[in-house]
ZAKOL-888301 format. One record per residue (C-alpha): residue number from 1; residue in three letters; z, y, x. Coordinates in Angstrom, 2 decimals. Example, Ala and Ser with C-alpha at 12.3 -4.5 7.8 and 13.67 -1.06 7.14 Angstrom:
<sites>
i;aa;Z;Y;X
1;ALA;7.80;-4.50;12.30
2;SER;7.14;-1.06;13.67
</sites>
This chain:
<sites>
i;aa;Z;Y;X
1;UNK;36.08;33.15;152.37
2;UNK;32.87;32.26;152.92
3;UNK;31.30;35.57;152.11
4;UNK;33.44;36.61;155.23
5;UNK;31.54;34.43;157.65
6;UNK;28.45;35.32;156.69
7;UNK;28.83;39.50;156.87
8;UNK;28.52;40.18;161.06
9;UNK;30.83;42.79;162.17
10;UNK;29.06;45.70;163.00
11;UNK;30.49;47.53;165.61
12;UNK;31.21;50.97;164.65
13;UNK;33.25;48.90;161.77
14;UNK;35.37;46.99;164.29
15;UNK;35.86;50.02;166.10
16;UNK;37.27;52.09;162.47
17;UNK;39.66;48.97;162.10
18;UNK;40.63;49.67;165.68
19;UNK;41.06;53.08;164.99
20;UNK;43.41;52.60;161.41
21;UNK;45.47;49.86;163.58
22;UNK;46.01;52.37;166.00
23;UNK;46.72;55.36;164.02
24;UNK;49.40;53.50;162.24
25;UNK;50.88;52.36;165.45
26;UNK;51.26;55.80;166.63
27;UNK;52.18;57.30;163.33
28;UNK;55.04;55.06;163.47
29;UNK;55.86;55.77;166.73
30;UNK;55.77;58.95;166.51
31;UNK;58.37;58.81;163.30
32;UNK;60.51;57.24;165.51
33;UNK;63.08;59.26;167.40
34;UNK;61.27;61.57;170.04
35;UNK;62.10;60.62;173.29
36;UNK;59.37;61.05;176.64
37;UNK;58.49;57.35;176.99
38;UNK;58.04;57.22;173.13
39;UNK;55.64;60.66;173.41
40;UNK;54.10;58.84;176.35
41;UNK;52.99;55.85;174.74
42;UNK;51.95;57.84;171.64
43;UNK;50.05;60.29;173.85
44;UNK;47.87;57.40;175.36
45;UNK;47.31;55.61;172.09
46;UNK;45.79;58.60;170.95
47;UNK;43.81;58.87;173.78
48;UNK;42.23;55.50;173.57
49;UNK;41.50;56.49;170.38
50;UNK;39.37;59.59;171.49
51;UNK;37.63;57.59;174.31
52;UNK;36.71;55.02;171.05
53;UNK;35.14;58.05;168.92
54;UNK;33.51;59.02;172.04
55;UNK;32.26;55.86;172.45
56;UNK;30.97;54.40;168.97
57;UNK;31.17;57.24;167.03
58;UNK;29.20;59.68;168.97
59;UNK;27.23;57.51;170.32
60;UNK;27.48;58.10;174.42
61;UNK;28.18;54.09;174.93
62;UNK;24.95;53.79;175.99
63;UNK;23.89;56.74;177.94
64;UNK;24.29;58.08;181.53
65;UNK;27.65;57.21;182.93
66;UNK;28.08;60.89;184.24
67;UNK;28.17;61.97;180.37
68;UNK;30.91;59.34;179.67
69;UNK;32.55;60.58;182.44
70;UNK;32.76;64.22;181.54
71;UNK;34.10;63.14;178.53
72;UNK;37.09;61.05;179.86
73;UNK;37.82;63.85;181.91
74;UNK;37.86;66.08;178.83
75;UNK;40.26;64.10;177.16
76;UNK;42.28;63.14;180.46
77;UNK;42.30;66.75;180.23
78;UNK;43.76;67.97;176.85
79;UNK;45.95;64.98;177.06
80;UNK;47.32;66.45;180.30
81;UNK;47.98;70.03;179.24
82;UNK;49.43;68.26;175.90
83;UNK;51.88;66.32;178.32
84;UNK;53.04;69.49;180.00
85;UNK;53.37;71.13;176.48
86;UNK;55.54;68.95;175.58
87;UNK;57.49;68.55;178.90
88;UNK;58.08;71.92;179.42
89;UNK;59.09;72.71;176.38
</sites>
């Protein structure tokens, strides 16, 4: 136990545990019967999980906010055109 105190948390780790928590949560909802609130909630998990990547993974948490912004809106985008996939079909 002590070995964990001593090891800091780097943050690209905390943000893989994040992402395994989270990819669990939506595999199992998504096992689930389908149903539009279930999609719904599956649909944003995933993209919180995209905005982390973004984020920690490719590195844009600490440059211009106009880059992180084209990048929400990318994946505000798929994730819309995903949602109307899905309803319309």
């Amino acid at each position: 136990m002590k070995l964990l105190q001593t090891i800091p948390l780097r943050p690209c780790t905390a943000s893989w545990l994040v992402l395994l928590g989270l990819t669990t949560i939506t595999f199992e909802l998504g096992s689930n019967a389908p149903s539009q609130v279930l999609m719904a909630a599956v649909l944003a998990l995933t993209l919180v999980k995209g905005q982390l990547v973004v984020s920690y993974f490719m590195g844009l948490r600490r440059v211009r906010p106009v880059w992180r912004l084209v990048m929400a809106a990318y994946l505000a985008a798929v994730g819309g055109l995903i949602a109307i996939a899905y309803l319309t079909a």
